[in-house]
Biopython code that builds the backbone (N, CA, C, O; Angstrom):
import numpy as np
from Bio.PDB.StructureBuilder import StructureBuilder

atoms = [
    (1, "UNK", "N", (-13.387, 1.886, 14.829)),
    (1, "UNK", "CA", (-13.020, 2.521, 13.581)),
    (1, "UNK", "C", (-13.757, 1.833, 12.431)),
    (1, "UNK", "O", (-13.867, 0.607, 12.416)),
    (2, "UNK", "N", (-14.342, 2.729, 11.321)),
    (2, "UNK", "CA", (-15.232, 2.087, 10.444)),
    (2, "UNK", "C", (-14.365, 1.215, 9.155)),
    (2, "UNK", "O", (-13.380, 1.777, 8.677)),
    (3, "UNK", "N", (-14.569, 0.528, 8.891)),
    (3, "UNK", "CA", (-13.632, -0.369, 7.544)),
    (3, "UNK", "C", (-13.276, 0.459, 6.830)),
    (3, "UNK", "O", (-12.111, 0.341, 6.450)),
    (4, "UNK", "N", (-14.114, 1.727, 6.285)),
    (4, "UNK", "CA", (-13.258, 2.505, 5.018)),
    (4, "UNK", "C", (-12.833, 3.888, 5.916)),
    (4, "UNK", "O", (-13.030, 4.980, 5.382)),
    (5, "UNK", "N", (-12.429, 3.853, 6.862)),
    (5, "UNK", "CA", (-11.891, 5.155, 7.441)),
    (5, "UNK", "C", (-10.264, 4.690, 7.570)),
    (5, "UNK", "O", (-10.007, 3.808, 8.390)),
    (6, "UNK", "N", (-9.221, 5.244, 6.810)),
    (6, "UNK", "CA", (-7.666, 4.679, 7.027)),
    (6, "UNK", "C", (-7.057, 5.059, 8.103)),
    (6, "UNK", "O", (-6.967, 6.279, 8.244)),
    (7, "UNK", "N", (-6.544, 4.301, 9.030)),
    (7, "UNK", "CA", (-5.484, 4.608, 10.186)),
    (7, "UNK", "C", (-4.897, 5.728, 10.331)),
    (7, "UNK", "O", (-5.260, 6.649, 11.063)),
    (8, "UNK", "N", (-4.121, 5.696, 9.754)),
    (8, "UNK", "CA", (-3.165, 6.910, 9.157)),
    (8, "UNK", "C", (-3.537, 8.306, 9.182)),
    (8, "UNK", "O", (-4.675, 8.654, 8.867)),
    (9, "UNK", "N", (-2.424, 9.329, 9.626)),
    (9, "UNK", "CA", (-3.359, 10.430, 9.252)),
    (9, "UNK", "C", (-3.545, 11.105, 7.553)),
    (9, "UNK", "O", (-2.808, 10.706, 6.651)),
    (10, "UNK", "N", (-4.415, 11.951, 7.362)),
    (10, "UNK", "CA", (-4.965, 12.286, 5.700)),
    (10, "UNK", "C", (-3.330, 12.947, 5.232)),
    (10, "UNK", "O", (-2.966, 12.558, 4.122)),
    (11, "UNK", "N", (-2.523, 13.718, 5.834)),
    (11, "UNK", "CA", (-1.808, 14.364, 5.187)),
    (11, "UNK", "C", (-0.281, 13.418, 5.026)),
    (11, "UNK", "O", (0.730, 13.814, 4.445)),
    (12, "UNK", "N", (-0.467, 12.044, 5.737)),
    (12, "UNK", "CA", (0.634, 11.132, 5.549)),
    (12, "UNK", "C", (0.785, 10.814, 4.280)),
    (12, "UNK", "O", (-0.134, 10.461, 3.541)),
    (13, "UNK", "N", (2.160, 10.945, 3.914)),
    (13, "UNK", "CA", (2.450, 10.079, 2.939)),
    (13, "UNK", "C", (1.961, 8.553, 2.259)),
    (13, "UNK", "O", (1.906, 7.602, 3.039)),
    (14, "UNK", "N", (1.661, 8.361, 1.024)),
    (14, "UNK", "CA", (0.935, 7.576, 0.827)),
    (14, "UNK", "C", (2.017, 6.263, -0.441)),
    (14, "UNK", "O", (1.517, 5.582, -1.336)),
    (15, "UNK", "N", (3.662, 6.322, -0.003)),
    (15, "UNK", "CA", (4.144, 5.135, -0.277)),
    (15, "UNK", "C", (4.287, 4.087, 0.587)),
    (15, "UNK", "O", (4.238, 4.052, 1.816)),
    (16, "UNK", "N", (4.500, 3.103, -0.365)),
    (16, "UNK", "CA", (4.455, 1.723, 0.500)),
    (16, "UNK", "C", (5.122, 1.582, 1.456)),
    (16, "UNK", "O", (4.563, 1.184, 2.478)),
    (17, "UNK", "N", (6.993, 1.942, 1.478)),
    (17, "UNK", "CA", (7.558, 2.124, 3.000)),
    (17, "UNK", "C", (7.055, 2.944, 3.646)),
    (17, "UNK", "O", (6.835, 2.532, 4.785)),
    (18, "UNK", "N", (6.734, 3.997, 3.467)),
    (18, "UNK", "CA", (6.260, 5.054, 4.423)),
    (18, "UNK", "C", (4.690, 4.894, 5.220)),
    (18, "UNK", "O", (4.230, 5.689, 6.040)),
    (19, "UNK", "N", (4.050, 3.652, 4.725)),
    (19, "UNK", "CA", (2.911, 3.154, 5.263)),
    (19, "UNK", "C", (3.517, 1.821, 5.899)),
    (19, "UNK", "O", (3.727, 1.990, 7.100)),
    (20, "UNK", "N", (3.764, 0.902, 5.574)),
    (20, "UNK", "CA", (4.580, -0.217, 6.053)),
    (20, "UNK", "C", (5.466, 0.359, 7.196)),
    (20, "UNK", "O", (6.020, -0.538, 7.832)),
    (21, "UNK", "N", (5.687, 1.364, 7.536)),
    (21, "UNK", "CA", (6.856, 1.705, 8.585)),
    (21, "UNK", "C", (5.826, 2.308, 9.479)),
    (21, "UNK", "O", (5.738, 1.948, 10.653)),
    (22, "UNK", "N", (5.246, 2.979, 9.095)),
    (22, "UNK", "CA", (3.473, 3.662, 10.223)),
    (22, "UNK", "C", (2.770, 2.796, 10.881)),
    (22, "UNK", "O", (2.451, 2.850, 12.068)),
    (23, "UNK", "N", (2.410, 1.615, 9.748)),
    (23, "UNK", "CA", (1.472, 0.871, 10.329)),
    (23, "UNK", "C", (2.433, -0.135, 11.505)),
    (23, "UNK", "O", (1.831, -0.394, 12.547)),
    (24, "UNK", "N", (4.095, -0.780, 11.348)),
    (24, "UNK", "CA", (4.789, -1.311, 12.380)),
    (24, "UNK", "C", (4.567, -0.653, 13.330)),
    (24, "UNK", "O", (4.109, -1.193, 14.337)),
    (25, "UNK", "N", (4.852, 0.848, 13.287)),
    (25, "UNK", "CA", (5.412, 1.213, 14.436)),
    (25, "UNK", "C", (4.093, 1.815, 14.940)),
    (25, "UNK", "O", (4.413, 2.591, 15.841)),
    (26, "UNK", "N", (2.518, 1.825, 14.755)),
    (26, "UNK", "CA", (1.495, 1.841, 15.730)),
    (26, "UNK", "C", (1.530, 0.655, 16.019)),
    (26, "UNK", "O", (1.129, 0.529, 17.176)),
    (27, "UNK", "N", (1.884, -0.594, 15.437)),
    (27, "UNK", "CA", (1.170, -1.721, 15.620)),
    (27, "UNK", "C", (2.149, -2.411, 17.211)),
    (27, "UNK", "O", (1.680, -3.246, 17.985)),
    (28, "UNK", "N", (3.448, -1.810, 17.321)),
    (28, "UNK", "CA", (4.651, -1.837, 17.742)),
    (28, "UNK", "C", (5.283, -2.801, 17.377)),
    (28, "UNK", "O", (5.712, -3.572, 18.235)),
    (29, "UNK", "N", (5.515, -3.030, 16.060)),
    (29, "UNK", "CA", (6.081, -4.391, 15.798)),
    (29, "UNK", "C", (7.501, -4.262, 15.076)),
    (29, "UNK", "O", (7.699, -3.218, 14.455)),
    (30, "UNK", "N", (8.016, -4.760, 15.089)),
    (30, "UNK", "CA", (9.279, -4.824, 14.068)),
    (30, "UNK", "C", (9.408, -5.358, 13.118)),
    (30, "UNK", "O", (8.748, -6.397, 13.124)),
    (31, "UNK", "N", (10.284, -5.105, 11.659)),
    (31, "UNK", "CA", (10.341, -6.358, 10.548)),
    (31, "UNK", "C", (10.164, -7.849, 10.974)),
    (31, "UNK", "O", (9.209, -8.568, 10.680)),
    (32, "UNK", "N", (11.315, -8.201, 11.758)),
    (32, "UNK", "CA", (11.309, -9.445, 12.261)),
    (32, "UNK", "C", (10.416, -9.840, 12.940)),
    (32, "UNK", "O", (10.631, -11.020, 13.215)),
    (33, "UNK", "N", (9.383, -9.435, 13.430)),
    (33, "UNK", "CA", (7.923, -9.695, 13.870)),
    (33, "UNK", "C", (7.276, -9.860, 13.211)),
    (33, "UNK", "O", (6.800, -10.995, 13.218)),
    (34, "UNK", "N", (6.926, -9.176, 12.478)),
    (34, "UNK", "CA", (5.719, -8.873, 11.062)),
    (34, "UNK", "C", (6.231, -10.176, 10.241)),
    (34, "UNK", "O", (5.295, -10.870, 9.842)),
    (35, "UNK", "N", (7.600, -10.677, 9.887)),
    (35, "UNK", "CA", (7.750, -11.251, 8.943)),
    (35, "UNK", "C", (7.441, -12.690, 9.310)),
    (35, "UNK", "O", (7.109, -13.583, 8.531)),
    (36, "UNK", "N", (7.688, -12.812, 11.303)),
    (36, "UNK", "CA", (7.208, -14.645, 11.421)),
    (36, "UNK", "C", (5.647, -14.595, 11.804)),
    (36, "UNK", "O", (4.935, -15.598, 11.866)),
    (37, "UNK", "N", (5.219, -13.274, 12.052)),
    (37, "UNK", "CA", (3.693, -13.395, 11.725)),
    (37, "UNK", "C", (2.615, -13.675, 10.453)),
    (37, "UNK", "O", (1.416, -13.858, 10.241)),
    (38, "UNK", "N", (3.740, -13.587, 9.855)),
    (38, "UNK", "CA", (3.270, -13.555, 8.351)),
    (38, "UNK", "C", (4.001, -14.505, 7.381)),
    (38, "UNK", "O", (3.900, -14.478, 6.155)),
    (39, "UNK", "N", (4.849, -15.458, 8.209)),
    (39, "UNK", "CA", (5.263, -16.530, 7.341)),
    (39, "UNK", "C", (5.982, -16.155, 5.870)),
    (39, "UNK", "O", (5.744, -16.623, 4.757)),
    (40, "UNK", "N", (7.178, -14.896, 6.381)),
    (40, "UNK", "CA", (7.496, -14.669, 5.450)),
    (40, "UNK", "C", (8.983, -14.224, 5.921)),
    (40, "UNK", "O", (9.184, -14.029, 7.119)),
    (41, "UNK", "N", (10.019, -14.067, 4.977)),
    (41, "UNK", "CA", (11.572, -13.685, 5.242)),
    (41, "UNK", "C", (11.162, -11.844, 5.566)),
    (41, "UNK", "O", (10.400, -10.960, 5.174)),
    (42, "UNK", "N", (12.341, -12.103, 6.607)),
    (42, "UNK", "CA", (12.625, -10.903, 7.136)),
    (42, "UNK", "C", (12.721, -9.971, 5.749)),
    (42, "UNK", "O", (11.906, -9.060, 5.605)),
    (43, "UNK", "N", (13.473, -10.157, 5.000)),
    (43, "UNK", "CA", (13.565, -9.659, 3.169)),
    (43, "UNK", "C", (12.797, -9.033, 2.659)),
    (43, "UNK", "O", (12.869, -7.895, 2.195)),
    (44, "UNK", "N", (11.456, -10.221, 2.742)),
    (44, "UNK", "CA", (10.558, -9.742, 1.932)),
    (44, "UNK", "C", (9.713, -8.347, 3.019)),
    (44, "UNK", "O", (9.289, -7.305, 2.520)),
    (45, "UNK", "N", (9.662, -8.563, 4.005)),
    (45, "UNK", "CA", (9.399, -7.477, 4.690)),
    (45, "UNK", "C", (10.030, -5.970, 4.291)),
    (45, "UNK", "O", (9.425, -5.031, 3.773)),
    (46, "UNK", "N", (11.488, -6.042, 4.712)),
    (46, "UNK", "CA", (12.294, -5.327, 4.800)),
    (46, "UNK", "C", (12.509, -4.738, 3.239)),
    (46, "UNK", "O", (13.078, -3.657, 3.085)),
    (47, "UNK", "N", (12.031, -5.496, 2.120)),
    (47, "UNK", "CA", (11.467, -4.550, 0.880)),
    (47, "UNK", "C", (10.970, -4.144, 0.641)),
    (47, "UNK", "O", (11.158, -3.493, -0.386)),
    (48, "UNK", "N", (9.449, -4.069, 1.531)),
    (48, "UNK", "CA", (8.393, -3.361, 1.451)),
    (48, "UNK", "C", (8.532, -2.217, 2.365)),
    (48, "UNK", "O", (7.930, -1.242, 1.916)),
    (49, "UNK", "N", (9.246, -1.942, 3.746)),
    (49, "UNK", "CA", (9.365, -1.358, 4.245)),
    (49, "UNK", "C", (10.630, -0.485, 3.983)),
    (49, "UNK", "O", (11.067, 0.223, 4.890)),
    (50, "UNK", "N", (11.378, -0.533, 2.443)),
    (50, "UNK", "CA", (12.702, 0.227, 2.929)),
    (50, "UNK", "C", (12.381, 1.265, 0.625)),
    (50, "UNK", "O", (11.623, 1.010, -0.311)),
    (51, "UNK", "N", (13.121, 1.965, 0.787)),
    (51, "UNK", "CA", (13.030, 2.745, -0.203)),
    (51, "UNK", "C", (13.959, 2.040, -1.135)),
    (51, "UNK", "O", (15.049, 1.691, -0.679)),
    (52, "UNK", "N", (13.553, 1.682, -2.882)),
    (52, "UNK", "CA", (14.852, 1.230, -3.840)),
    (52, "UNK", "C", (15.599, 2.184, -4.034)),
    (52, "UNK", "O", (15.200, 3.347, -3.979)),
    (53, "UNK", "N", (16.827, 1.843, -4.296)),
    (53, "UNK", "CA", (17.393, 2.939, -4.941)),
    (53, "UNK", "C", (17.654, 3.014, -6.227)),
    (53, "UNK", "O", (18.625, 3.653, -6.635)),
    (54, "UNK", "N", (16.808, 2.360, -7.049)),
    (54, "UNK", "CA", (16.421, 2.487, -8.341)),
    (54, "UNK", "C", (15.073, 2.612, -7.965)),
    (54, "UNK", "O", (14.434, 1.959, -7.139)),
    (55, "UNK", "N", (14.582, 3.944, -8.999)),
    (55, "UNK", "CA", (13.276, 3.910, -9.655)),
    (55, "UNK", "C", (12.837, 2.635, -10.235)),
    (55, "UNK", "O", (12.029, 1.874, -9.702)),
    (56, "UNK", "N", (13.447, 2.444, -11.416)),
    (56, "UNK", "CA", (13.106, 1.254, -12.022)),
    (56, "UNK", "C", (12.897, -0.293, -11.186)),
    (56, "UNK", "O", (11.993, -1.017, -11.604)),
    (57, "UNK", "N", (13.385, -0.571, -10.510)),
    (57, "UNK", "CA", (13.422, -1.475, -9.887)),
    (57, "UNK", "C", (12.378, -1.673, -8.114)),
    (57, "UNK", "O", (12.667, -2.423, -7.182)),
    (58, "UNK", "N", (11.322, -0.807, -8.205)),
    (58, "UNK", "CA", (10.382, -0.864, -7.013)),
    (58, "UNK", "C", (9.644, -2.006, -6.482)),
    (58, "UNK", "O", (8.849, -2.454, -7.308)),
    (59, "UNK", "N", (9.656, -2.505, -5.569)),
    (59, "UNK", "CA", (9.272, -3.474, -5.118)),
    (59, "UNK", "C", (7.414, -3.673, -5.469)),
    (59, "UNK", "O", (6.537, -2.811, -5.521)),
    (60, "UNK", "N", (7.346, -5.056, -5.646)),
    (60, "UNK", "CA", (5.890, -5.007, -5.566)),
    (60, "UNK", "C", (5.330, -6.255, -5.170)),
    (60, "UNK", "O", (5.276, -7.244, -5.901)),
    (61, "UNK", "N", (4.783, -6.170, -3.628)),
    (61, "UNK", "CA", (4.438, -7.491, -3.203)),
    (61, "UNK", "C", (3.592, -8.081, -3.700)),
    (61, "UNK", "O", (2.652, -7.549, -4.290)),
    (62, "UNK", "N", (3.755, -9.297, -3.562)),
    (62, "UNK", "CA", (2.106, -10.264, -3.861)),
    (62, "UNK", "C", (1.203, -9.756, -3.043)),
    (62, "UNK", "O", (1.405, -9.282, -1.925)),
    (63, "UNK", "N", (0.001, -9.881, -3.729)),
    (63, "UNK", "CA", (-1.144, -9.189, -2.841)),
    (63, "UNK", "C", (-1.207, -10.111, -1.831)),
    (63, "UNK", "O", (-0.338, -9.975, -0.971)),
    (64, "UNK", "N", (-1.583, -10.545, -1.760)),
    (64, "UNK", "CA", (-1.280, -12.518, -0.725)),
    (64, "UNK", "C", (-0.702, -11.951, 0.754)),
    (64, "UNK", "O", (-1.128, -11.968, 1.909)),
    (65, "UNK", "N", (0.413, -11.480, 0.131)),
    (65, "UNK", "CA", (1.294, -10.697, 1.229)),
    (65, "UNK", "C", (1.264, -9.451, 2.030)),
    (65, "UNK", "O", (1.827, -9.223, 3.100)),
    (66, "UNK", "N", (0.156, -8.342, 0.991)),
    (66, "UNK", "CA", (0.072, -7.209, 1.343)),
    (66, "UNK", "C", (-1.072, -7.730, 2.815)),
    (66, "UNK", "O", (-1.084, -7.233, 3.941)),
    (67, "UNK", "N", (-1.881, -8.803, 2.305)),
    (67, "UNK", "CA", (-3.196, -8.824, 2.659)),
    (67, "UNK", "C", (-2.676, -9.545, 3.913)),
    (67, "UNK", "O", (-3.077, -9.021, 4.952)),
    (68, "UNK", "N", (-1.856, -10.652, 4.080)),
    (68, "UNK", "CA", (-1.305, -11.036, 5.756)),
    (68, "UNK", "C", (-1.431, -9.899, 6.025)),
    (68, "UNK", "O", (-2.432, -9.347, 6.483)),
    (69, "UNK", "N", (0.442, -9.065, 5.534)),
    (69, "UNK", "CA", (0.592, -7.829, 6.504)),
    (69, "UNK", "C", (-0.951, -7.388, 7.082)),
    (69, "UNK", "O", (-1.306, -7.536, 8.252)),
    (70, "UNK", "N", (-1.586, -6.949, 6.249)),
    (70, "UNK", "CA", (-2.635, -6.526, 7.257)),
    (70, "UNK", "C", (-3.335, -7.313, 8.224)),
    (70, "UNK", "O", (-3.492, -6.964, 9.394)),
    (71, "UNK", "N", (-3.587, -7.957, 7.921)),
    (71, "UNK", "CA", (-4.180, -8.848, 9.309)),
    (71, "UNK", "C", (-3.400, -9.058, 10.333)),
    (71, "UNK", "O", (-3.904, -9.315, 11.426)),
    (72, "UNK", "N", (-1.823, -8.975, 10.143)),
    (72, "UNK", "CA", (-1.251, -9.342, 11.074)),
    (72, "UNK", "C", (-0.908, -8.129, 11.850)),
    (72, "UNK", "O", (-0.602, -8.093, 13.042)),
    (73, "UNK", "N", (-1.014, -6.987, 10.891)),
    (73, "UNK", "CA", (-0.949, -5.609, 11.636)),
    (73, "UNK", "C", (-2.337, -4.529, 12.340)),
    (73, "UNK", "O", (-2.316, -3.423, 12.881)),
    (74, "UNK", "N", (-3.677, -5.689, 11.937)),
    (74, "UNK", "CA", (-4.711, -5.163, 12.686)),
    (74, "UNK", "C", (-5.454, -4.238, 11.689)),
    (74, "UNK", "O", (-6.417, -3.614, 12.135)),
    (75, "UNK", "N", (-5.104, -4.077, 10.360)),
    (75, "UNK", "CA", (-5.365, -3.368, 9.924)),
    (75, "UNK", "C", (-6.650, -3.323, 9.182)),
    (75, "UNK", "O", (-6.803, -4.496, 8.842)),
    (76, "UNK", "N", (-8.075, -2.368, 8.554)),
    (76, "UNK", "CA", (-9.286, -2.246, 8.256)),
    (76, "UNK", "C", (-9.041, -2.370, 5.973)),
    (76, "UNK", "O", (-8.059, -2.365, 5.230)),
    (77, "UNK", "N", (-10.578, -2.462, 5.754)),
    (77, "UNK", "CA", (-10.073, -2.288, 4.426)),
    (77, "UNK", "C", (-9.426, -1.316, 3.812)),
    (77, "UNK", "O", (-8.720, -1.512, 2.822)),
    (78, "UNK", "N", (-9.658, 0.067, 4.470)),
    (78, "UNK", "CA", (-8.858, 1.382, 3.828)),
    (78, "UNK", "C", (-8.182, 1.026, 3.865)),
    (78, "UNK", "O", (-8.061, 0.347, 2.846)),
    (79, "UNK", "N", (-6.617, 0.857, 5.044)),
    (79, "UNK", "CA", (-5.430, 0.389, 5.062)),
    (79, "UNK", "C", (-5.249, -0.477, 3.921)),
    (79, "UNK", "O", (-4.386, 0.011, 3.192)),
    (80, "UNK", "N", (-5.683, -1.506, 3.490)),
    (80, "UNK", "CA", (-5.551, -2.602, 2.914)),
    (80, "UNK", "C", (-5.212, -2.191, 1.247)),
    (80, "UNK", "O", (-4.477, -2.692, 0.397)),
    (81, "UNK", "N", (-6.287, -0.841, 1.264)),
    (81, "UNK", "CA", (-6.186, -0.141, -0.131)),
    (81, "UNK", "C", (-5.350, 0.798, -0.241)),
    (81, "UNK", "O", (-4.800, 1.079, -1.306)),
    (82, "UNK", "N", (-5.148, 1.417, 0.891)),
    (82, "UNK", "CA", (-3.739, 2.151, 0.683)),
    (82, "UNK", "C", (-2.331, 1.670, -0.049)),
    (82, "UNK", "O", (-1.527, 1.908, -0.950)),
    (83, "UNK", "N", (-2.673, 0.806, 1.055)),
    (83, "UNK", "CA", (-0.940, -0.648, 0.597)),
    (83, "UNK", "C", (-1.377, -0.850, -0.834)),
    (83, "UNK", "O", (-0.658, -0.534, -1.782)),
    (84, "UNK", "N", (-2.483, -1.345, -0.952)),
    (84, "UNK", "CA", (-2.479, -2.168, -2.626)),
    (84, "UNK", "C", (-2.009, -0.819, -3.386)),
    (84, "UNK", "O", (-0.918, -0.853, -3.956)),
    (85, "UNK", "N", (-2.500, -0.061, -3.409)),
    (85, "UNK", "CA", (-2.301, 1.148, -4.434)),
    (85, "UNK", "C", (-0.890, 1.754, -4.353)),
    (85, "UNK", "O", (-0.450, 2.295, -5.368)),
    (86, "UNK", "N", (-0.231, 1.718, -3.371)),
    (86, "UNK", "CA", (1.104, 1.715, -2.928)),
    (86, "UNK", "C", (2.000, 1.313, -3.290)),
    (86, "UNK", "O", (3.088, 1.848, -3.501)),
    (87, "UNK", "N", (1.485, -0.202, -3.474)),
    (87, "UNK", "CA", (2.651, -0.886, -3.850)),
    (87, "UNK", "C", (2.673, -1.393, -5.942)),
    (87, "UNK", "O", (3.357, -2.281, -6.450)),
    (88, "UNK", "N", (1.657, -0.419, -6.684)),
    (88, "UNK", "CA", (1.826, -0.157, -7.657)),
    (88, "UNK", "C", (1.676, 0.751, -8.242)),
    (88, "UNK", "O", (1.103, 1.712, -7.729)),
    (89, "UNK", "N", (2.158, 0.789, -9.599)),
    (89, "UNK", "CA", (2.284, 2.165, -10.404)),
    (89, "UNK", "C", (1.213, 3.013, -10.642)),
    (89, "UNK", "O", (1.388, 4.228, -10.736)),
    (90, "UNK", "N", (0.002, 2.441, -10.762)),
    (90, "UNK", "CA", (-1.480, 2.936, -10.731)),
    (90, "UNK", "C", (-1.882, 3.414, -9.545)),
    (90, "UNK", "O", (-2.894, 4.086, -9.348)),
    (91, "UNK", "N", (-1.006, 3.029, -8.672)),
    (91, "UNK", "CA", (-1.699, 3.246, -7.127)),
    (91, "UNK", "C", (-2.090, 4.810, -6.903)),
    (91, "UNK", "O", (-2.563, 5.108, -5.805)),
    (92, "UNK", "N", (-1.938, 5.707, -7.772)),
    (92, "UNK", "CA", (-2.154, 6.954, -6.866)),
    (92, "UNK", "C", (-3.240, 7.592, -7.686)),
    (92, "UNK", "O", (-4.043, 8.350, -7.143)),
    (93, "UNK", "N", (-3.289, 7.366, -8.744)),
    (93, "UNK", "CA", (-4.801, 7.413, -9.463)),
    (93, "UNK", "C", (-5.962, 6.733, -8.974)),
    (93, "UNK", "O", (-6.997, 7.216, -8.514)),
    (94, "UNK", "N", (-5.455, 4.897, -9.232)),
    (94, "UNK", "CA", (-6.752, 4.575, -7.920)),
    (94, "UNK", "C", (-6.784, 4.647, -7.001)),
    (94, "UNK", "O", (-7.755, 3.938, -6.734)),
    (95, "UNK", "N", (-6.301, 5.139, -5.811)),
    (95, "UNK", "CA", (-6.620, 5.669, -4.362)),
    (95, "UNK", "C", (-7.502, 6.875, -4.450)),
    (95, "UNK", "O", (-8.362, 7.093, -3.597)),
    (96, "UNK", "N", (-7.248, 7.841, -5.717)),
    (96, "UNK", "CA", (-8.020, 9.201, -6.028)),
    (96, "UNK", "C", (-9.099, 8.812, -6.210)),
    (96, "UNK", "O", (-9.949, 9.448, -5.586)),
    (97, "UNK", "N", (-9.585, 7.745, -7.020)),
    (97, "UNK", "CA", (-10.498, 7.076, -8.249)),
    (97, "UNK", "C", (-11.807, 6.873, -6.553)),
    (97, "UNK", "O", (-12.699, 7.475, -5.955)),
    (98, "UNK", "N", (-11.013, 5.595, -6.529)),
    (98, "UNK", "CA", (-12.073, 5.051, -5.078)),
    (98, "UNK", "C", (-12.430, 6.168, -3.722)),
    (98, "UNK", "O", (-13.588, 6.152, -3.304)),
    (99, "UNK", "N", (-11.560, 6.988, -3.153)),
    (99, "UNK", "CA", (-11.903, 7.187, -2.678)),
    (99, "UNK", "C", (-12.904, 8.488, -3.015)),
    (99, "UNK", "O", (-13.786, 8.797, -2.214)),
    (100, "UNK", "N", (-12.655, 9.384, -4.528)),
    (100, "UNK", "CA", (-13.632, 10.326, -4.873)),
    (100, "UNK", "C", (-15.071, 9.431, -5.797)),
    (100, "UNK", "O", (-15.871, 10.021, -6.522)),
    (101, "UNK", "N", (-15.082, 7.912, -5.511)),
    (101, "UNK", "CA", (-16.069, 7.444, -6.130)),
    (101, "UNK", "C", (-16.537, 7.865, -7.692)),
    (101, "UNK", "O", (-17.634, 8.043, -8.222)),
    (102, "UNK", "N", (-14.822, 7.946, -8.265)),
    (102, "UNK", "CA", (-15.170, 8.798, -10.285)),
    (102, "UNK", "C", (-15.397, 7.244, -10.834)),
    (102, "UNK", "O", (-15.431, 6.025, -10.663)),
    (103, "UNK", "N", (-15.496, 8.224, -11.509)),
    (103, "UNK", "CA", (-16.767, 7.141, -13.145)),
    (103, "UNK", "C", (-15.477, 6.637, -13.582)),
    (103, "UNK", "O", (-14.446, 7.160, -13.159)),
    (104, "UNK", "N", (-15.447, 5.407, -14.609)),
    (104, "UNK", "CA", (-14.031, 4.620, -15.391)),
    (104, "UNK", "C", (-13.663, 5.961, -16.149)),
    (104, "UNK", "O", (-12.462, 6.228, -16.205)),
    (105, "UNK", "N", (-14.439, 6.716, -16.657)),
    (105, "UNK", "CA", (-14.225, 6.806, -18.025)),
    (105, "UNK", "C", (-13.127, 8.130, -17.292)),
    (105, "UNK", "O", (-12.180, 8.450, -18.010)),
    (106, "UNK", "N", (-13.241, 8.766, -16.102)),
    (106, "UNK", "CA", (-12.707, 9.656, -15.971)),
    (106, "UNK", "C", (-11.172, 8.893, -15.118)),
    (106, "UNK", "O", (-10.303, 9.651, -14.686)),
    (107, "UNK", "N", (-11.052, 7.578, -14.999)),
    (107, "UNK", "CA", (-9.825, 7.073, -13.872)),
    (107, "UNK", "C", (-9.407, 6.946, -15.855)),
    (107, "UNK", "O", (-8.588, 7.864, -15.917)),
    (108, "UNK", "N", (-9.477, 6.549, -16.893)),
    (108, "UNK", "CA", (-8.656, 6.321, -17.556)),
    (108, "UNK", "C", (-8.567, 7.578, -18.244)),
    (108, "UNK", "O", (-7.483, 7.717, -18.810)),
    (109, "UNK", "N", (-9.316, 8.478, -18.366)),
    (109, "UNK", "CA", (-9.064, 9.933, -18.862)),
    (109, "UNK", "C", (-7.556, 9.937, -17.859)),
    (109, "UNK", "O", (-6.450, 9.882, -18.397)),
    (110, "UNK", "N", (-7.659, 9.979, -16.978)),
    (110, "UNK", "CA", (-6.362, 10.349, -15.916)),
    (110, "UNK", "C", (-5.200, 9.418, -15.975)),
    (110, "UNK", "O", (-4.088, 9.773, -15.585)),
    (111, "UNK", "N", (-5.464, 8.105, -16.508)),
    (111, "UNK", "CA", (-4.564, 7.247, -16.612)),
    (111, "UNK", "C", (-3.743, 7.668, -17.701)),
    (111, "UNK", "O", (-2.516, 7.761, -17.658)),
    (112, "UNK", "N", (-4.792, 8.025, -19.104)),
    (112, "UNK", "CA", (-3.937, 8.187, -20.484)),
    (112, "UNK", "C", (-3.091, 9.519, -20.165)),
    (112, "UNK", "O", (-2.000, 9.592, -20.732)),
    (113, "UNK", "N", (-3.413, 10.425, -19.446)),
    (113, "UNK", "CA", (-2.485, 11.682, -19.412)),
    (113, "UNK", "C", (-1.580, 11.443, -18.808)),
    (113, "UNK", "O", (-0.648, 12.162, -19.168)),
    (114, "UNK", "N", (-1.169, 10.409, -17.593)),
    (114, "UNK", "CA", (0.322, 10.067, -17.352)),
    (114, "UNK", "C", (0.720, 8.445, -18.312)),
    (114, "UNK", "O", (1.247, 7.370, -18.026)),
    (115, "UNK", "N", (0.229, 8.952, -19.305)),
    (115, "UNK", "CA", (0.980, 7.716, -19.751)),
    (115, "UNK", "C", (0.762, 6.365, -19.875)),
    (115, "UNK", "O", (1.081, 5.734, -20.883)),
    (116, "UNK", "N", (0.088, 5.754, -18.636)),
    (116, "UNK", "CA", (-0.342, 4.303, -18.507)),
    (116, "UNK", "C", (-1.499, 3.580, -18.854)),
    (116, "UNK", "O", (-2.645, 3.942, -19.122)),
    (117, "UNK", "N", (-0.838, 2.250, -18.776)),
    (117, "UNK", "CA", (-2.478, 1.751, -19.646)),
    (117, "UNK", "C", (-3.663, 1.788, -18.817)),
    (117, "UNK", "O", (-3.739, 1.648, -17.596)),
    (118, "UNK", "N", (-4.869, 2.065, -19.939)),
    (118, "UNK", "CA", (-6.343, 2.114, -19.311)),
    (118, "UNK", "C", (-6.598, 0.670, -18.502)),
    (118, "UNK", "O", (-5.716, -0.167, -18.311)),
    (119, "UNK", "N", (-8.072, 0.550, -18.042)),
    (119, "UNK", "CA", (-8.232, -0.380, -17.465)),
    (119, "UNK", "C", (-9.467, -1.031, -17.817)),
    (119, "UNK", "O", (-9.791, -2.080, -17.262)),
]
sb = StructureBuilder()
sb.init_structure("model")
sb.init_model(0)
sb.init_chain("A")
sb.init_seg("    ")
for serial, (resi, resn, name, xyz) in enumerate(atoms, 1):
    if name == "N":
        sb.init_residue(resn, " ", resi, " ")
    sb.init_atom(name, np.array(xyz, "f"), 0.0, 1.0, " ", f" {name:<3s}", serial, name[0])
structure = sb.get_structure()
């Protein structure tokens, strides 16, 4: 599989539990696996992998962490950019941004119309 081709299939959902729960369960692993592979609390796993029930309050790992998970889940750079973009508020503009290769001027044209800051 080539580094920028993502695991996942194209029409999957593209939040952080809903990738964090894909990539376990090809990888066949469980929270409690992933988390002593990765030198981390079952917790911090199990926040990335579970939905808030506040909006306001969404989890957002250290990249540090996103970037184990992947290694420990086998995973290529797409994957890697999925998660990052996933696990923030910008994430779904830049996943558009990188993978349609647009110019800045058009990722912050798109940024200012929902609202958030340019870059």
């Amino acid at each position: 599989m080539e580094y920028n081709t993502p695991k996942i299939p194209r029409n999957h959902k593209k939040t952080l539990p809903d990738l964090i729960n894909y990539y376990l369960a090809d990888a066949g692993l469980t929270q409690s696996e992933l988390a002593k592979q990765i030198d981390k609390s079952k917790s911090t796993v199990s926040r990335m992998a579970s939905f808030s029930l506040y909006k306001e309050k969404l989890h957002h790992p250290k990249p540090q962490t996103l970037i184990a998970a992947c290694l420990a889940l086998g995973l290529n750079l797409a994957d890697l950019g999925l998660l990052v973009c996933a696990a923030y508020s910008d994430g779904d503009i830049l996943y558009d941004a990188f993978m349609q290769h647009c110019h800045l001027d058009d990722v912050n044209a798109a940024l200012h119309d929902k609202g958030r800051d340019l870059l």
